[in-house]
N, C-alpha and C positions, 0 to 999 in steps of 0.2 A: 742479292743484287750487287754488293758493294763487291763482289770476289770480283766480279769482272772487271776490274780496276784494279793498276796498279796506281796508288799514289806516295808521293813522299809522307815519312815519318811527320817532319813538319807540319803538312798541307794535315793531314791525319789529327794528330793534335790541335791543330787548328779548329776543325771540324767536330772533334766534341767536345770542346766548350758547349759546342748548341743542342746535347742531346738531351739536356734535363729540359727545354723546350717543349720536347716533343713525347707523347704518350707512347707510343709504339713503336718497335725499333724500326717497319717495315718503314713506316713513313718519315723514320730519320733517316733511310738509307734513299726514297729519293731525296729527300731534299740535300746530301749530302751529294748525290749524282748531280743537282739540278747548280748548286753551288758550286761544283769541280765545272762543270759546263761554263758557268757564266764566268771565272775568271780565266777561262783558254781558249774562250770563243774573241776572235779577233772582229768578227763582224758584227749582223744584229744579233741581241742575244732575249730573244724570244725563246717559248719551249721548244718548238721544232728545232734553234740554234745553238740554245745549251745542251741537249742532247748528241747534237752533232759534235758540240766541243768537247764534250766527253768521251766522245767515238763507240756511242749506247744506243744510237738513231734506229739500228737494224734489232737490235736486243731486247730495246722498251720501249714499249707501246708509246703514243703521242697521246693515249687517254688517260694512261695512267699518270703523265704528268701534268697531264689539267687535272684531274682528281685529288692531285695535293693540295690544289689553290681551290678548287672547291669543296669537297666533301671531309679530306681528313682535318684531323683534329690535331691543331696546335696554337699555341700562344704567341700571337706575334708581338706582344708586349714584353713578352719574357723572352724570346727571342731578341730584342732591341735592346734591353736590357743586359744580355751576356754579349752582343756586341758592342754596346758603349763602354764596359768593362775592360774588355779585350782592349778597345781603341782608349781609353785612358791608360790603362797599364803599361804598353806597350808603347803609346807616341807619346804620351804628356808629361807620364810618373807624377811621384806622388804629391798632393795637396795643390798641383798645379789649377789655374783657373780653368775653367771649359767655358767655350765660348759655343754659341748656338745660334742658327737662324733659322728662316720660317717656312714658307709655301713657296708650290709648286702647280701650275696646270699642263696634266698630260692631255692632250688634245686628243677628242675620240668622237667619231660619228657616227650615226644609225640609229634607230629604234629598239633594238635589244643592247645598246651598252646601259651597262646598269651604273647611276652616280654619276650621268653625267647632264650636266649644267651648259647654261650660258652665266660666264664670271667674267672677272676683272682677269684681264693677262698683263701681266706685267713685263713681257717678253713681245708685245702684239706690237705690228708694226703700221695696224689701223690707226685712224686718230681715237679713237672710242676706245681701244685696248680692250676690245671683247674677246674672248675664244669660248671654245665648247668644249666639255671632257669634264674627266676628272679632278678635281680640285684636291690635292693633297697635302694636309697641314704636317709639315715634316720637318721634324728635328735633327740636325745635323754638327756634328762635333768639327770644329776646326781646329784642323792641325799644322801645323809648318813640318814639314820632308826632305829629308838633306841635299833628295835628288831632284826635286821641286822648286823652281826661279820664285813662287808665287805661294800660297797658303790654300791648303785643299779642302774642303767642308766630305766628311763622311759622312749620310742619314744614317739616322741609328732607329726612331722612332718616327710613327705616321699615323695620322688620322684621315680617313675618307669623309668630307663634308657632304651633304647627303641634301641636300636644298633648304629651300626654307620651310620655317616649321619647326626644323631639328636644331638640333647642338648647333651655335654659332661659331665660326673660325676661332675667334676669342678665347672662348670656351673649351674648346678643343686643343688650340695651343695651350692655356691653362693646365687640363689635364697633363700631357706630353711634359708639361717642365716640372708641374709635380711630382709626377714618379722620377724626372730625373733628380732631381731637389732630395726625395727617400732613400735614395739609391745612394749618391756620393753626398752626402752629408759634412765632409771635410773637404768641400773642394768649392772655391767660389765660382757659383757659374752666371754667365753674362749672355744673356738673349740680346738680340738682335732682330728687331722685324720690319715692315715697310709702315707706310702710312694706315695703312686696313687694322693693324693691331694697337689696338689699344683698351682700354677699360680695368675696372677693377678688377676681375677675376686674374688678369696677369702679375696680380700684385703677390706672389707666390714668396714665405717666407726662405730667408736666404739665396735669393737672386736679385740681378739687376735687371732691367729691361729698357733698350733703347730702343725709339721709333721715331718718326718723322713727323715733324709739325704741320698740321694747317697754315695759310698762312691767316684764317681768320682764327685761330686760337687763343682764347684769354687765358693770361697767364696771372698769377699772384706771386706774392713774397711770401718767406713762410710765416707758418705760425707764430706768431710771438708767444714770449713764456707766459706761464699762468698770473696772474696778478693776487692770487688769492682773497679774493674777491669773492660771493657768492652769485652765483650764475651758471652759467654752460658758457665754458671759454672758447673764444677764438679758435674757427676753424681753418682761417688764412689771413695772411697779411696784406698790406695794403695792393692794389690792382697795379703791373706793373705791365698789362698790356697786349698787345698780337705784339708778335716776334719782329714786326716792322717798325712799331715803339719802341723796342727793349732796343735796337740796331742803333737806330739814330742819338740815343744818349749812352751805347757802350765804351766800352773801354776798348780797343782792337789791341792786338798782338802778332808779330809773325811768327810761325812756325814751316817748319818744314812735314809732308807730309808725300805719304806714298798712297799715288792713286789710281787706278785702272793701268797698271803696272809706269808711272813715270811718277817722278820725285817731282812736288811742284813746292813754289811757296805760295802761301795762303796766309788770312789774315784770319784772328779767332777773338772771339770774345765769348765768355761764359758768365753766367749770375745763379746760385741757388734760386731756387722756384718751383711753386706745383700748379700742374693743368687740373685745376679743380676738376672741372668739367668731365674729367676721365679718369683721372687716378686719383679721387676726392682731395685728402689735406696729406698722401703722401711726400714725402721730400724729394726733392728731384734738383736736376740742371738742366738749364737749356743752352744749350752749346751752339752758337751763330759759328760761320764762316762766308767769307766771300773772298772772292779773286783780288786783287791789288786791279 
């Protein structure tokens, strides 16, 4: 299948990075058509539209490329994998931080789509911020591009949330940053999610994880040191409050800061502390800002 293309050396190399992915060579050779397709297709890139971007619409079947996303056999974890590879190697070099963020809902309707929900849209432009579809917990590496005004997030990894019952979001991003956590071992990486993430299970060793406060959230000071005392010591220090406490006796600061592309200044104030409540007695900051 792949004769019928010419591609660059480059584009070539590129493309088998991903073939220990895959069990069969038949089915690395579409998915190397289906990958050539999606980055030369200028419009939607659907299967009928990556086939067309590859100029393979009249040559391969349209069954045979739903047949890759349903029937054949491949690892899309290990596929995530030699692309986050590829995309540290290549944008960050080495021991650089990776930085990561979270979900996505693609919006889908009908009675035969499979995995789709009514969730939280954080894109919705209802007052409720409902939508319907597929809910996708995805991992994405952010990088800076020399030809880029702005900072781009790549998905490397994805999880399908499947309703209730099953694996919670949590949980699922938990996973996703563990393997990435096994994977680069010498490279500090920093998650990022919305208000929905949070809990133990994100407490994944050698990462950090920011997310959004309640504003009814109690907070504490940390644990104070052992006393050597006989007992079960101290799991948190003294109550320092919802975030609208911790405000009114901070410390403010300016700083400059870049945001939804304009430089603004901003006032900051920060205190170690941990959200018992959700990440038990781990160590943490809450980091305030407000407008001047």
């Amino acid at each position: 299948m792949l004769r019928t293309l010419t591609l660059p050396a480059s584009w070539r190399a590129v493309l088998d990075t991903f073939r220990p992915a895959f069990r069969r060579s038949s089915t690395f050779a579409v998915f190397a058509l289906l990958a050539t397709g999606l980055v030369t297709q200028a419009g939607r890139r659907t299967v009928v539209g990556m086939l067309a971007g590859a100029s393979v619409a009249a040559a391969v079947s349209f069954h045979t490329a739903c047949r890759f996303f349903s029937c054949h056999a491949w690892d899309a974890d290990r596929l995530g994998l030699a692309l986050a590879r590829l995309v540290v190697d290549r944008l960050l070099g080495q021991h650089a931080a990776i930085e990561v963020v979270d979900d996505t809902l693609v919006r889908r309707w009908g009675p035969k789509v499979f995995g789709a929900f009514w969730t939280h849209d954080g894109a919705g432009q209802d007052p409720n911020a409902l939508g319907r579809g597929n809910r996708w917990i995805i991992l994405g590496i952010v990088v800076r591009l020399p030809f880029c005004s702005h900072p781009v997030c790549l998905p490397v990894l994805l999880r399908l949330w499947r309703g209730k019952g099953t694996a919670s979001p949590v949980r699922l991003a938990s996973e996703l940053i563990s393997l990435l956590a096994q994977t680069f071992p010498d490279h500090r990486i920093h998650v990022v999610g919305d208000a929905a993430y949070h809990g133990k299970p994100l407490l994944v060793a050698g990462t950090t994880f920011t997310t959004r406060l309640p504003a009814n959230a109690v907070l504490f000071a940390l644990a104070p040191a052992r006393t050597g005392r006989r007992g079960r010591p101290r799991l948190k220090g003294h109550r320092l409050g919802s975030p609208a406490d911790i405000a009114a006796t901070a410390s403010w600061r300016k700083v400059t800061v870049s945001r939804y592309g304009r430089t603004v200044t901003v006032e900051v104030a920060e205190t170690p502390s941990i959200w018992y409540g959700a990440f038990g007695n781990a160590p943490g900051r809450t980091v305030l800002i407000r407008d001047p």
